[in-house]
C-alpha positions as CSV (number, residue, x, y, z in Angstrom):
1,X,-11.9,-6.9,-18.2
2,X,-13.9,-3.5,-17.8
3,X,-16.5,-3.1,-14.7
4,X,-19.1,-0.5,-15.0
5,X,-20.1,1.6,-11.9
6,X,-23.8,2.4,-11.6
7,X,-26.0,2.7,-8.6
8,X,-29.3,1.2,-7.8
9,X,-31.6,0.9,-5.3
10,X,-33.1,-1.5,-2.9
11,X,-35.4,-1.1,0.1
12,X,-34.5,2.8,-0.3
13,X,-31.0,2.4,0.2
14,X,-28.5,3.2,-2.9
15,X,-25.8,1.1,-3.5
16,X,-22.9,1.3,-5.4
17,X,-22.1,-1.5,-8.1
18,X,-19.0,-2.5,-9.6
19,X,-19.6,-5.4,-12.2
20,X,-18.1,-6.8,-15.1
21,X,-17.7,-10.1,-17.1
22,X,-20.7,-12.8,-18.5
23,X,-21.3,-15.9,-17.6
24,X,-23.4,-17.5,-14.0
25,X,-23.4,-14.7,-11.6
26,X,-21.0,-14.4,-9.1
27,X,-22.0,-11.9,-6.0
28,X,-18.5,-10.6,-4.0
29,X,-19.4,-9.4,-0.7
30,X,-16.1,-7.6,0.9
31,X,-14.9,-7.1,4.2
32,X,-14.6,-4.2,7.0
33,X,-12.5,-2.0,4.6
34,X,-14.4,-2.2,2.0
35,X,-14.6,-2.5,-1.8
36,X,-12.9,0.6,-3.2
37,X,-11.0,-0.7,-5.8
38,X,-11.7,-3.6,-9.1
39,X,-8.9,-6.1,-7.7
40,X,-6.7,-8.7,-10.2
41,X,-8.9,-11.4,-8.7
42,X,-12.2,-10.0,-10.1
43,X,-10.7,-9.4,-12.9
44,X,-9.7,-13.3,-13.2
45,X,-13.4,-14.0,-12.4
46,X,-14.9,-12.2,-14.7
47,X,-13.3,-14.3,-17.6
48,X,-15.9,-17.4,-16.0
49,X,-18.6,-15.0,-14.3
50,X,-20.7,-12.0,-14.6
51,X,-19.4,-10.4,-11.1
52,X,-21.0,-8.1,-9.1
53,X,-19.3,-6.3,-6.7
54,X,-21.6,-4.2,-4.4
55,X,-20.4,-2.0,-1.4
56,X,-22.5,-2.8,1.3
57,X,-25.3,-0.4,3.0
58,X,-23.1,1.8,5.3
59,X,-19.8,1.4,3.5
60,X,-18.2,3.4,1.1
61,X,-20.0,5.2,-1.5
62,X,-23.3,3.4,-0.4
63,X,-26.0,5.5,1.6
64,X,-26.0,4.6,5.3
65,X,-30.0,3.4,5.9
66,X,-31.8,4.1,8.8
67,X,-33.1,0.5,8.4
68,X,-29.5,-0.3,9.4
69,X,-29.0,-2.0,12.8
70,X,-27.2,-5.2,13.4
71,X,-25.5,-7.7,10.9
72,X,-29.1,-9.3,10.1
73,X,-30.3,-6.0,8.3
74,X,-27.3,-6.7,5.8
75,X,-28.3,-10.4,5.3
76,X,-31.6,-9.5,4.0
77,X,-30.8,-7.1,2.1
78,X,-28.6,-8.4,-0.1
79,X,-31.8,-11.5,-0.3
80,X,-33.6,-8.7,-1.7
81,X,-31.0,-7.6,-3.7
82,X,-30.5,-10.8,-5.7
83,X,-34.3,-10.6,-5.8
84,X,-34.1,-7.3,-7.7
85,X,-31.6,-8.1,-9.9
86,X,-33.8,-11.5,-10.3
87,X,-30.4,-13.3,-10.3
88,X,-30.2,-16.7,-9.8
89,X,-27.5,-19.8,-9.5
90,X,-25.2,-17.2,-7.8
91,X,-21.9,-17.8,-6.6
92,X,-21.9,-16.0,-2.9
93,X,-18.3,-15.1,-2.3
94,X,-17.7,-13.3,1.1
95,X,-14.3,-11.9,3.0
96,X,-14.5,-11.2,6.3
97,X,-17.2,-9.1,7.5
98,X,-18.7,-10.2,3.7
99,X,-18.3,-13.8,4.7
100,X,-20.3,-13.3,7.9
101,X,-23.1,-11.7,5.9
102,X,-22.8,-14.8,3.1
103,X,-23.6,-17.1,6.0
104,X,-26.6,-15.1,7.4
105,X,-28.1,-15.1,4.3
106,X,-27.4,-18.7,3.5
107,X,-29.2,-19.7,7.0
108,X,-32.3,-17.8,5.5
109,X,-33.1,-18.9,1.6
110,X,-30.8,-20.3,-0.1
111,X,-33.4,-20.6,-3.2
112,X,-31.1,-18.3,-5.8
113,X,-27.7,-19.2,-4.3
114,X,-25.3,-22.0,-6.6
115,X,-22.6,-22.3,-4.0
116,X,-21.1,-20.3,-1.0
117,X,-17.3,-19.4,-0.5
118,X,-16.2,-18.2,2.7
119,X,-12.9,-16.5,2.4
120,X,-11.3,-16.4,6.1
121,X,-15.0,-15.5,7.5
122,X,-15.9,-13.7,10.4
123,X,-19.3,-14.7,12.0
124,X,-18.7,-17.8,14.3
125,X,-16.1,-17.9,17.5
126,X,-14.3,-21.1,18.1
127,X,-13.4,-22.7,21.5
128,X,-10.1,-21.1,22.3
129,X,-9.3,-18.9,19.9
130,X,-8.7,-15.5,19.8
131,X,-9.1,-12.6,17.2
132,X,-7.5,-9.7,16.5
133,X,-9.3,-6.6,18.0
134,X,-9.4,-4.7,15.0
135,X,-11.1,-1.8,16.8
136,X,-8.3,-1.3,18.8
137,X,-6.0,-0.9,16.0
138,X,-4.9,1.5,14.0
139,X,-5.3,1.6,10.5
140,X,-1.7,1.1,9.7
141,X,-2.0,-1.5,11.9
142,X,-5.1,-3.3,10.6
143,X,-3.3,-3.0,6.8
144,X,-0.3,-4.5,7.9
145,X,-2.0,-7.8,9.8
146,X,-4.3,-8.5,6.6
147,X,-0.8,-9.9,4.9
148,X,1.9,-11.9,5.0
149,X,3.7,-10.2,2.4
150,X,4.6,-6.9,3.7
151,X,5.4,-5.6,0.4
152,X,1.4,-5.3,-0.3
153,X,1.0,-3.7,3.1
154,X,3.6,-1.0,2.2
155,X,2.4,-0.9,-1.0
156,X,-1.5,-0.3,-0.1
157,X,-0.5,2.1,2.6
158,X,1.8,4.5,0.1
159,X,-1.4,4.7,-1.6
160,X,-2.4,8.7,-1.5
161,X,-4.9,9.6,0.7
162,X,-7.5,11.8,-0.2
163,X,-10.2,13.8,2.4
164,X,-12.5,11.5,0.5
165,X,-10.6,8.6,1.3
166,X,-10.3,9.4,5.3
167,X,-14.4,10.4,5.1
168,X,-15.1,6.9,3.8
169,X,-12.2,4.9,5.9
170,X,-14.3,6.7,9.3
171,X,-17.5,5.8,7.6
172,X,-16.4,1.9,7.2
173,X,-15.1,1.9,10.7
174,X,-18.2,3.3,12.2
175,X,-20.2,1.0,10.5
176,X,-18.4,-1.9,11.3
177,X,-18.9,-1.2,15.2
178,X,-22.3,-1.2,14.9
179,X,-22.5,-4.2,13.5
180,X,-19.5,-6.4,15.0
181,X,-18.8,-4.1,18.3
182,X,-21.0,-6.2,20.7
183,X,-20.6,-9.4,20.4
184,X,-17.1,-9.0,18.8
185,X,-17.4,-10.1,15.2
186,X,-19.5,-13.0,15.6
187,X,-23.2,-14.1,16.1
188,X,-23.7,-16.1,19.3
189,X,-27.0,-17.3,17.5
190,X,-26.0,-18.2,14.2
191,X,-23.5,-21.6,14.7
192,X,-27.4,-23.3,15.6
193,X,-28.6,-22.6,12.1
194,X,-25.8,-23.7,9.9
195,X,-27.0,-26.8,9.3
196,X,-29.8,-25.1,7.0
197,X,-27.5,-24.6,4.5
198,X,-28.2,-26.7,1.7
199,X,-25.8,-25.5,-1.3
200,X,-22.1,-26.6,-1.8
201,X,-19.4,-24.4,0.3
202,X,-16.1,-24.1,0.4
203,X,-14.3,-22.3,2.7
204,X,-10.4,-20.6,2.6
205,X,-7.8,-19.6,5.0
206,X,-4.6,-18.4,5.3
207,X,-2.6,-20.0,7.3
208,X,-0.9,-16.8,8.7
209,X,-4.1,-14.8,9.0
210,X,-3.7,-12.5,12.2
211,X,-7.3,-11.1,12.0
212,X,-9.4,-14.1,12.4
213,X,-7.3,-17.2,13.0
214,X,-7.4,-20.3,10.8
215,X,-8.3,-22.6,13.4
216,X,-12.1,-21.2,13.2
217,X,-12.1,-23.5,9.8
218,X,-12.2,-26.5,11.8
219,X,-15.3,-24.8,14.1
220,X,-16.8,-24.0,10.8
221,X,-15.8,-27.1,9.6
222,X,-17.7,-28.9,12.1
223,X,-20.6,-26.9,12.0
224,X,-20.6,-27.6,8.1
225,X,-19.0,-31.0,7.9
226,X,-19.8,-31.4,4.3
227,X,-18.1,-28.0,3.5
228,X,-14.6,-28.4,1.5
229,X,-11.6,-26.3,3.5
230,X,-9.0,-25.0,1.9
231,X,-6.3,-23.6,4.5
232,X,-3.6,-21.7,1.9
233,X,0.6,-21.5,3.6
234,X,1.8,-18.2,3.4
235,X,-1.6,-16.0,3.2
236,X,-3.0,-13.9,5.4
237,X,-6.8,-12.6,6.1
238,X,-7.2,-11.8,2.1
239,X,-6.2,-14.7,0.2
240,X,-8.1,-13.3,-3.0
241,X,-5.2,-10.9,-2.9
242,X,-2.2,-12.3,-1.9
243,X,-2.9,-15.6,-3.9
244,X,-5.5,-14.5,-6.6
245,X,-4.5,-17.3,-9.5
246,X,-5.0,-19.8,-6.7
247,X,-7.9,-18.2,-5.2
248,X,-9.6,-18.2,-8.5
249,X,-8.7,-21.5,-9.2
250,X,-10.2,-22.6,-5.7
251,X,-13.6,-20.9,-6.7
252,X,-13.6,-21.9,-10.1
253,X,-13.5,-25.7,-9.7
């Protein structure tokens, strides 16, 4: 399936946009490391969806906004984004850091959103349960705790790097202190408002994530008790790509 790559613009800040496919549209919002690549798993989307696949403001090959302060400014944006695109009945898909920014937005309107999938979200801290401190880590280190299989760990760090690539790898990093830094990778605020989210959600895990452990499902589960869970054995913090038939089979039904 072939994904264009154009660039728009919303509230002054261009973005760059990966999409491909037809069908309902299906927004993927990624996580700390970005979106740098189309993946097998959009690919398998786009044979149901029209994806879109947006690097956030600060990330990547997106312009860093002076607008940009806290995790909030990333919520609304992306509102504003669907409002530009005027696209509606959206599957919100979010990893991570992208799964954090799903539920802020969700909190807010969810008047163009189908459903919500979070996929091993940040966002929310659970009683007793400690996360990874990705900041202290290298990035060897954080590559190698997003799987299980350390075959696709090897096999994403034997990846050449370009200066490019080390310009945007800082560029991700430093925005995701300013957003998840202080508090660490949560909103203290935003467990309160869950309950205003009124569309369908599912919500995945790997059982063997060493980022963000699994057991914040059953916080979010909680905090959602309508929302399906879907805790995946041998996976780590990306599911989508260690298990991307059964990811997209997840999403898909």
């Amino acid at each position: 399936m072939t994904f264009k790559q154009t660039f728009i613009e919303v509230d002054g800040c261009k973005v760059n946009l990966r999409r491909g496919g037809s069908g309902e549209p299906l927004l993927f919002l990624h996580g700390a490391s970005g979106a740098p690549a189309i993946m097998p798993f959009m690919e398998k989307l786009a044979a149901r969806f029209d994806v879109l696949v947006p690097e956030h403001p600060g990330y990547g090959l997106s312009d860093e906004p002076q607008w940009l302060d806290n995790i909030h400014d990333e919520a609304y944006f992306y509102l504003d984004f669907l409002r530009a695109l005027d696209l509606r009945n959206v599957t919100l898909v979010g990893n991570s850091m992208g799964g954090w920014i799903a539920m802020e937005m969700a909190v807010r309107d969810t008047s163009r959103l189908k459903s919500l999938v979070l996929v091993s979200p940040a966002g929310v801290a659970a009683p007793g349960v400690q996360p990874a401190d990705i900041f202290l880590m290298s990035p060897e280190e954080v590559v190698q705790n997003l799987f299980v299989d350390q075959r696709l760990a090897q096999a994403r760090l034997a990846e050449p790097v370009t200066p490019e690539a080390v310009d945007i790898g800082l560029k991700n990093r430093h925005t995701t202190a300013r957003l998840a830094w202080e508090p660490r990778l949560h909103d203290p605020f935003l467990p309160k408002w869950l309950h205003r989210i009124d569309v369908p959600v599912k919500i995945l895990w790997g059982r063997e994530d060493r980022i963000l452990p699994a057991k914040i499902a059953d916080e979010l589960k909680r905090l959602m008790p309508k929302a399906q869970v879907h805790v995946l054995e041998n996976v780590g913090h990306l599911p989508h790509a260690e298990k991307p038939d059964l990811f997209c089979d997840i999403v898909c039904k």
